[in-house]
C-alpha positions in Angstrom: -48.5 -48.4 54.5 -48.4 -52.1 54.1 -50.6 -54.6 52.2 -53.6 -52.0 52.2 -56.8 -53.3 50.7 -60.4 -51.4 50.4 -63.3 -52.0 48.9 -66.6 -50.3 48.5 -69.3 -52.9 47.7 -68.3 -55.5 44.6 -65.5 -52.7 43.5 -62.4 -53.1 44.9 -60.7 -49.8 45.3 -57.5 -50.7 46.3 -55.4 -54.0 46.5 -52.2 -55.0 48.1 -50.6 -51.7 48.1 -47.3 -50.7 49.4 -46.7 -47.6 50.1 -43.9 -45.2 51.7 -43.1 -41.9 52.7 -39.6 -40.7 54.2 -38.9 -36.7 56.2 -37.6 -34.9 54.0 -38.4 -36.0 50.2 -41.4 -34.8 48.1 -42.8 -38.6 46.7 -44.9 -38.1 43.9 -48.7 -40.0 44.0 -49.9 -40.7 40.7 -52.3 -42.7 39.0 -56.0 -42.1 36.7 -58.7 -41.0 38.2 -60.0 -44.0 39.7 -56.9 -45.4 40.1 -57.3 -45.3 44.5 -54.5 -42.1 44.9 -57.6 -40.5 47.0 -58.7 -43.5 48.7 -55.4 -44.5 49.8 -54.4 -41.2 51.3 -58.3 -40.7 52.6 -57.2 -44.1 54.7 -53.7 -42.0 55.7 -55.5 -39.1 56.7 -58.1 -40.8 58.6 -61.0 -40.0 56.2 -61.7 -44.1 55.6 -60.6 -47.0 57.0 -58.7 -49.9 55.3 -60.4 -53.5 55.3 -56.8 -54.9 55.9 -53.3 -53.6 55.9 -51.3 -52.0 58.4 -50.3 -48.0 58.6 -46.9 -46.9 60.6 -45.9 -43.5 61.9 -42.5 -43.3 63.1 -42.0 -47.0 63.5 -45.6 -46.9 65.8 -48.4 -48.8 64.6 -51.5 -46.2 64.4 -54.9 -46.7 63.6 -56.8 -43.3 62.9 -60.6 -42.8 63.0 -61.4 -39.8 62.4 -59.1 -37.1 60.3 -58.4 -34.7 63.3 -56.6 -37.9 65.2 -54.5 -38.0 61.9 -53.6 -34.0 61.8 -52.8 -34.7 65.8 -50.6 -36.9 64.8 -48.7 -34.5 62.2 -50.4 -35.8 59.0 -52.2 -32.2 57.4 -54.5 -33.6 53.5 -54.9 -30.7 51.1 -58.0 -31.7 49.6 -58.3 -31.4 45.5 -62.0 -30.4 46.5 -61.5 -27.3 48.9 -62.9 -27.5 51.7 -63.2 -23.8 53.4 -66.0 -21.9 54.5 -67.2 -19.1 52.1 -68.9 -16.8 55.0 -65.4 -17.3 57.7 -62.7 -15.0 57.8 -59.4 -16.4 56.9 -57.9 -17.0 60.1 -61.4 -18.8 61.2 -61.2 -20.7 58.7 -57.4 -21.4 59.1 -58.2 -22.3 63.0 -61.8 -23.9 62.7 -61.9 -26.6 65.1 -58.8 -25.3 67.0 -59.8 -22.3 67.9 -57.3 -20.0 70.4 -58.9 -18.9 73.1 -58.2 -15.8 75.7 -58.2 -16.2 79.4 -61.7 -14.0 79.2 -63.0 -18.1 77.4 -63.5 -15.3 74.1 -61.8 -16.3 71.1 -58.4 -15.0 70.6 -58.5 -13.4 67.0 -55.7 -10.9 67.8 -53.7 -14.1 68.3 -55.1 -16.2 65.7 -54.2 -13.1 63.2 -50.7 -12.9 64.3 -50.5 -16.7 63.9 -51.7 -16.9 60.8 -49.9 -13.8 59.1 -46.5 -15.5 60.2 -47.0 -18.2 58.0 -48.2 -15.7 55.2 -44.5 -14.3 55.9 -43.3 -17.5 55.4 -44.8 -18.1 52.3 -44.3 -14.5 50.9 -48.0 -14.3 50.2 -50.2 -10.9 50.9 -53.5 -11.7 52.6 -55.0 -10.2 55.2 -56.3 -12.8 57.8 -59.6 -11.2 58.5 -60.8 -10.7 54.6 -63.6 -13.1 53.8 -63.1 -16.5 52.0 -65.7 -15.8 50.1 -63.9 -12.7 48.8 -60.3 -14.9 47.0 -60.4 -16.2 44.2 -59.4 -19.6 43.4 -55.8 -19.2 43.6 -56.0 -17.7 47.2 -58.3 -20.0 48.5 -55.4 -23.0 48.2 -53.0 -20.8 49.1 -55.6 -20.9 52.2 -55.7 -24.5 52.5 -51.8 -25.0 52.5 -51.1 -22.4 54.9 -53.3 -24.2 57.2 -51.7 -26.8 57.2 -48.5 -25.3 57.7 -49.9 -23.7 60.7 -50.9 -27.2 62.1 -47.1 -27.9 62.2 -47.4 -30.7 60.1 -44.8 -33.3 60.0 -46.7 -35.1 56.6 -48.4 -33.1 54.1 -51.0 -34.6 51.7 -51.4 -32.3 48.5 -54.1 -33.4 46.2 -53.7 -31.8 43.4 -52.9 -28.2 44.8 -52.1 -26.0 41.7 -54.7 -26.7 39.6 -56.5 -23.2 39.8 -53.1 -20.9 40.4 -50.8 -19.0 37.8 -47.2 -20.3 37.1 -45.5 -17.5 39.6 -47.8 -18.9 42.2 -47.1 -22.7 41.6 -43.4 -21.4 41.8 -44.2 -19.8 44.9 -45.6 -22.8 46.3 -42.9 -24.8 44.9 -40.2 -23.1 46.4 -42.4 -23.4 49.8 -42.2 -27.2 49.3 -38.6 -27.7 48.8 -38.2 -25.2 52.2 -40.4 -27.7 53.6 -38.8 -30.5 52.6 -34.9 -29.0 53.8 -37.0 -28.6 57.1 -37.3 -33.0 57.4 -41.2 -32.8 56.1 -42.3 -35.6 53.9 -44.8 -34.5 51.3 -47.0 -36.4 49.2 -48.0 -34.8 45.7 -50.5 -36.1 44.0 -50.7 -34.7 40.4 -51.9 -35.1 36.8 -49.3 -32.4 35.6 -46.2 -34.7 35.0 -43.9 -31.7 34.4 -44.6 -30.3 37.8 -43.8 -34.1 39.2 -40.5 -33.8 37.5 -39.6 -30.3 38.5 -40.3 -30.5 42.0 -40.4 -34.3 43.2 -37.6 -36.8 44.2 -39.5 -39.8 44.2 -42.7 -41.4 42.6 -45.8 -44.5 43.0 -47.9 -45.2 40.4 -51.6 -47.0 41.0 -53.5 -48.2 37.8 -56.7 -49.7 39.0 -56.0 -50.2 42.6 -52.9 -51.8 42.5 -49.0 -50.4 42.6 -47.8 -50.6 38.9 -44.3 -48.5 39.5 -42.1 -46.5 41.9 -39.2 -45.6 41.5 -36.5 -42.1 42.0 -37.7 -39.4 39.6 -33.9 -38.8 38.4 -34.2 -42.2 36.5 -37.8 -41.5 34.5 -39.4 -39.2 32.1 -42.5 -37.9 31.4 -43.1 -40.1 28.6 -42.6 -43.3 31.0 -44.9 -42.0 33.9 -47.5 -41.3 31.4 -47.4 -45.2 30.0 -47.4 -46.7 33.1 -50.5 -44.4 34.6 -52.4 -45.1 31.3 -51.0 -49.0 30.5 -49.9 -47.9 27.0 -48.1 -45.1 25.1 -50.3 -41.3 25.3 -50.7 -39.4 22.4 -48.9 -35.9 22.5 -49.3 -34.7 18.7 -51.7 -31.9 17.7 -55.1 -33.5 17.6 -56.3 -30.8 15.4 -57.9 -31.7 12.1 -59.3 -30.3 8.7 -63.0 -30.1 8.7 -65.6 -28.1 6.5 -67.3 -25.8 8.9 -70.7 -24.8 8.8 -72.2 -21.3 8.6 -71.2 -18.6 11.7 -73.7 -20.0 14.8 -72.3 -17.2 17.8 -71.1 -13.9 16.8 -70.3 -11.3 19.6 -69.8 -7.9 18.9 -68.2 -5.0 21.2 -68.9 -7.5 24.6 -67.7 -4.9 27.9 -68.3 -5.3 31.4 -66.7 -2.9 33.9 -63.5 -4.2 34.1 -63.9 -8.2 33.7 -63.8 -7.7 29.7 -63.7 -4.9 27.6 -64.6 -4.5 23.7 -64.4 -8.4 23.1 -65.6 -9.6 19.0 -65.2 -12.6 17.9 -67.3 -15.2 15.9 -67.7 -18.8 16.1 -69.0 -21.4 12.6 -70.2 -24.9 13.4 -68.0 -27.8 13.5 -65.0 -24.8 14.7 -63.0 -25.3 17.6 -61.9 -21.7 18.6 -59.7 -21.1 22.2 -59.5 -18.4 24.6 -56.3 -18.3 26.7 -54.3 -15.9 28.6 -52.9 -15.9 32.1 -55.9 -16.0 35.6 -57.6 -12.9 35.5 -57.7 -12.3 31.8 -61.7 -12.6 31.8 -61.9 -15.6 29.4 -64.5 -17.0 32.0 -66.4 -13.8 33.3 -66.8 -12.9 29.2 -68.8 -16.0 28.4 -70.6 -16.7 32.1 -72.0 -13.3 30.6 -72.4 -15.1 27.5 -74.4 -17.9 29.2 -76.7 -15.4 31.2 -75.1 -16.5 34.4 -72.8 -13.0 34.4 -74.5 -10.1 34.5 -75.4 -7.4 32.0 -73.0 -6.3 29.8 -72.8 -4.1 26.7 -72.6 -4.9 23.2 -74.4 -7.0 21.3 -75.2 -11.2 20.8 -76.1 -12.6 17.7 -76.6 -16.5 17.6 -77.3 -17.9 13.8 -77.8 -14.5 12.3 -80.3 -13.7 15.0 -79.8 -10.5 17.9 -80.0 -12.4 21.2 -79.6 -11.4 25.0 -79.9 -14.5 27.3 -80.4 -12.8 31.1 -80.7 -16.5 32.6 -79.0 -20.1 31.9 -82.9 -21.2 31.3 -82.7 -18.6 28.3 -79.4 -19.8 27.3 -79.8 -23.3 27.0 -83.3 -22.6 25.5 -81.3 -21.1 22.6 -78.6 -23.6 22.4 -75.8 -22.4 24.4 -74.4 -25.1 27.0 -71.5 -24.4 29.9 -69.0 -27.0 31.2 -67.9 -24.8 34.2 -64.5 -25.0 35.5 -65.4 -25.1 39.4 -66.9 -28.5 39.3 -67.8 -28.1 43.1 -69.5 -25.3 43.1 -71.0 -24.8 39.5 -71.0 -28.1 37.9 -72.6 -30.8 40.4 -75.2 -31.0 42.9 -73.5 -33.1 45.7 -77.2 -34.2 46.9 -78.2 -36.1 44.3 -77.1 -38.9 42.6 -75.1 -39.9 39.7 -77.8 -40.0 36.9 -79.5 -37.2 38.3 -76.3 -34.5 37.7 -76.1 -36.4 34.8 -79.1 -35.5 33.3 -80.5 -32.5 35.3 -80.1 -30.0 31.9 -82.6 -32.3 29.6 -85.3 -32.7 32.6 -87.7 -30.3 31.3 -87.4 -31.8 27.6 -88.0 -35.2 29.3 -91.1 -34.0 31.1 -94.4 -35.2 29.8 -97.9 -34.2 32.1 -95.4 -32.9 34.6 -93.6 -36.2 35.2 -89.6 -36.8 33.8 -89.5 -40.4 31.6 -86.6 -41.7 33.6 -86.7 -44.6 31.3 -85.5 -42.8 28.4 -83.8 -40.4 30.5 -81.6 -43.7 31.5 -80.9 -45.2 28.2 -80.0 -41.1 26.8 -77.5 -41.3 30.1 -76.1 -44.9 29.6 -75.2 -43.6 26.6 -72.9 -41.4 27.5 -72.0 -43.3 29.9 -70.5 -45.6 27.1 -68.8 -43.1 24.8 -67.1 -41.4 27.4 -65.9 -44.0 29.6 -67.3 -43.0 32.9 -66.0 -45.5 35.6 -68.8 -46.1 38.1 -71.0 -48.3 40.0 -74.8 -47.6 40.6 -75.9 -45.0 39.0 -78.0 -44.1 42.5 -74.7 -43.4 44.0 -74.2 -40.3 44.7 -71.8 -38.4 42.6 -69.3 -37.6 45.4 -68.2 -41.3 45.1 -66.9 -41.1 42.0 -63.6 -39.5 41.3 -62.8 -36.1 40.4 -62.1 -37.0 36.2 -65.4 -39.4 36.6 -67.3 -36.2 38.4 -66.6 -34.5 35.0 -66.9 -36.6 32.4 -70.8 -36.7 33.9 -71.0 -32.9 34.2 -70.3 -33.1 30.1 -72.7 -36.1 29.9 -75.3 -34.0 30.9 -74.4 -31.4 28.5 -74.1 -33.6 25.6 -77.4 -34.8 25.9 -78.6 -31.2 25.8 -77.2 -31.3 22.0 -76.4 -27.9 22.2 -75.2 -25.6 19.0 -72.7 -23.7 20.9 -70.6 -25.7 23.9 -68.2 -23.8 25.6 -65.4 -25.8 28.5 -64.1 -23.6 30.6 -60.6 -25.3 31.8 -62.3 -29.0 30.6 -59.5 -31.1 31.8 -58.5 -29.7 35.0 -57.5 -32.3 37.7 -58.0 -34.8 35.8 -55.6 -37.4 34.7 -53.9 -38.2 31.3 -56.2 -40.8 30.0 -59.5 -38.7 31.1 -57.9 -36.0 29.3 -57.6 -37.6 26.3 -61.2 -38.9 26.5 -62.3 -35.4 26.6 -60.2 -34.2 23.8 -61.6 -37.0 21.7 -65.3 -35.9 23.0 -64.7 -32.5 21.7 -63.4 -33.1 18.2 -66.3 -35.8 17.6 -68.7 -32.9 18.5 -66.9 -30.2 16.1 -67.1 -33.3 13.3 -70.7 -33.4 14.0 -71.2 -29.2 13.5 -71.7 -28.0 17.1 -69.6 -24.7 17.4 -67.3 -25.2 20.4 -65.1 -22.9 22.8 -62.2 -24.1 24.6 -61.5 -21.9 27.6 -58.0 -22.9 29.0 -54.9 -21.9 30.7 -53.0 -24.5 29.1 -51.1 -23.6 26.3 -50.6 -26.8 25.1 -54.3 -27.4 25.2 -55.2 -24.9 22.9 -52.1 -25.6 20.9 -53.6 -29.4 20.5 -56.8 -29.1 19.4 -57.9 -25.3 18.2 -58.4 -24.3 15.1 -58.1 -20.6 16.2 -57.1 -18.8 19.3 -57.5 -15.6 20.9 -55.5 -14.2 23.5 -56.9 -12.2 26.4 -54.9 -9.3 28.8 -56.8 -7.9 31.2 -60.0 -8.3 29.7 -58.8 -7.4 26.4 -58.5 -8.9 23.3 -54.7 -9.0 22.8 -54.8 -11.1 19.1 -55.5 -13.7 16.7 -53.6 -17.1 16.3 -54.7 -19.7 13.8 -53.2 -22.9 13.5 -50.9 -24.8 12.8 -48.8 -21.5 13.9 -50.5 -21.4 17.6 -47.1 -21.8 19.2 -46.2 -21.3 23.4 -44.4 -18.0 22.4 -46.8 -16.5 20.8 -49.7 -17.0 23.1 -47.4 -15.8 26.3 -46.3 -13.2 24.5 -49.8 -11.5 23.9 -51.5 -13.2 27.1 -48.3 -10.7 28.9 -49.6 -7.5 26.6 -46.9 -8.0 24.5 -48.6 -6.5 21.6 -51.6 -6.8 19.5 -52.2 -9.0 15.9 -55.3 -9.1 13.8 -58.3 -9.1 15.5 -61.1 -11.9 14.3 -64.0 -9.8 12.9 
């Protein structure tokens, strides 16, 4: 790709970039959110067109349109978003669009099956190719999305972002499938936030910072350290962000929380201005236990008690009524409404505060959004747009815009930073200690160790739905939170 430029409107997306791929090497992608690593590779894969530039396949000058001209051609994009079909089977969704056919004109699913559990072979993975989408969990469903495109014979792979929701055998897994691919002659492109992953698996790396090409270079001759400056344009903070603070009075208090097998005899209790994390390994029923907690999970049995007071919130209406706000982890399917536009998702929660005689003061409902617009650094254009234009890091730091307007006493983020980029992540960390400093009791949900490690005051541990043990800080350490999020062993229990 040479000399690329693209533009939406007045904002300039991307500017005289460079950029190459060669068979056989993984080149890293990497860049902010914002930066143009989607927008570039949307132009590759024949999502958007460039305003200028030229794009070269094999030496051949090619021009795609649409993005099935661009898989004809060999080039298969992993989406960050997934894009599968909930109510398909998995080799439907694996062949939508290219659909095998028996002489009958029926589709061939005994075929498609076979297909399809050949590269499940390939990629040691267990699925059976007519269970339901809708039935895999995160994980699965981009294990999904890269078998398809292994399928499609794919001579260039595209991977936005594709371990953010799976465990670290799993990213292995997928790992050691890359570096098979690569052996094979296929050029992969990894885009990334997770520098550690770049070095461990990539042989190459671009860096964009604001539409243009900052660095490249081979990534034998860089560190994470360096990658990290030049996405960002200065040095990134890596120390413990925790602090001392006075907390407040105990706001949430949960006592004996159980449902079927998702979480079982779960206490804990949470004081204003505390920062308190729940980690363990995927499954471990951090999010299921406080979706319950929100209303949005089901029944349960034990008992809620928020500022002294019993309380059973069967809805999110009846949770935010009494406080409680959710940053989910699945921004596309729980966090935003794709139909509507960028104030709307960012203001949806304080709607019926903001209602007077039936009607919603947008005017104030503005100037409460502009605000947050401010303090967390959301890079956008009209606020009509709709909130698919902006980036994925953008698309969240508005899903906790909406949340902070709320003003809730109890904020829990379930994964907060995930796929977003270095300096987005350091926004949010600095959102989350300005609202413990300010007495709102928040939760940290993560599978990052280092997360927890960075900015909890406390953490508990979670194995199979159980809590495994207490870890205060400063002695929340790697080893200890693996240890107990792998059953290895109980400690002291918060009351």
């Amino acid at each position: 790709m040479r000399n690329i430029y693209k533009s939406f409107g007045a904002n300039d997306v991307l500017r005289d970039i460079d950029f190459t791929v060669s068979g056989g090497e993984i080149c890293a992608l990497l860049g902010e959110n914002g930066a143009g690593k989607s927008t570039l590779m949307n132009i590759l894969g024949g999502v958007l067109p460039c305003d200028s530039g030229t794009v070269t396949l094999d030496g051949l000058a090619v021009h795609f349109k649409t993005p099935a001209e661009s898989l004809d051609a060999g080039i298969a994009f992993i989406h960050q978003e997934l894009n599968l079909v909930n109510d398909l089977a998995i080799f439907e969704n694996m062949y939508i669009g290219r659909e095998l056919k028996a002489k009958s004109g029926f589709l061939d699913a005994k075929t498609m099956c076979e297909k399809c559990q050949d590269v499940f072979r390939r990629m040691d993975v267990d699925l059976d190719p007519r269970a339901m989408v809708r039935e895999l969990d995160a994980s699965y469903k981009q294990i999904v999305e890269i078998a398809r495109a292994l399928l499609m014979d794919a001579s260039i792979i595209i991977m936005d972002e594709p371990t953010t929701s799976l465990t670290d055998p799993e990213i292995d897994r997928v790992f050691d499938m890359m570096r098979t691919l690569q052996a094979q002659g296929v050029a992969i492109v990894f885009i990334s936030h997770k520098l550690k992953e770049v070095m461990a698996v990539c042989t190459r790396y671009t860096v964009l910072r604001d539409g243009e090409m900052v660095a490249f270079g081979d990534v034998k001759d860089t560190d994470v350290d360096e990658l990290a400056r030049h996405m960002v344009g200065h040095d990134v903070r890596t120390q413990s962000l925790r602090e001392d603070r006075e907390l407040g009075e105990e706001v949430l208090r949960a006592e004996h929380l159980s449902q079927d097998r998702r979480f079982q005899d779960v206490s804990f209790s949470l004081r204003a201005g505390e920062v308190l994390g729940f980690t363990g390994l995927l499954g471990d029923g951090r999010s299921e236990l406080f979706q319950a907690i929100f209303g949005s999970g089901g029944r349960y049995q034990g008992q809620l008690y928020l500022e002294g007071k019993p309380i059973a919130p069967r809805s999110t209406r009846q949770a935010v009524n009494l406080g409680i706000g959710y940053v989910p982890r699945d921004r596309k399917e729980n966090g935003i409404i794709k139909d509507l536009d960028i104030l709307e998702n960012g203001s949806i929660v304080t709607w019926p505060r903001q209602a007077k005689m039936g009607f919603i003061r947008w005017k104030q409902v503005r100037e409460d959004f502009n605000r947050q617009v401010q303090g967390l650094k959301i890079k956008m254009g009209s606020e009509e747009d709709l909130i698919g234009s902006l980036s994925g890091g953008n698309q969240q730091k508005v899903v906790l815009a909406k949340w902070l307007n709320a003003q809730p006493k109890v904020l829990v983020f379930d994964n907060p930073t995930q796929g977003v980029d270095v300096g987005a992540k350091e926004d949010i960390y600095d959102t989350i200690l300005a609202l413990a400093r300010q007495g709102v009791a928040v939760v940290v949900l993560s599978s990052e160790a280092q997360e927890i490690i960075r900015l909890c005051d406390r953490a508990l541990v979670l194995y199979h739905g159980q809590l495994q043990g207490e870890l205060r800080a400063p002695d929340i350490t790697d080893q200890e939170i693996m240890r107990l999020a792998t059953g290895g062993g109980a400690q002291s229990q918060s009351a």
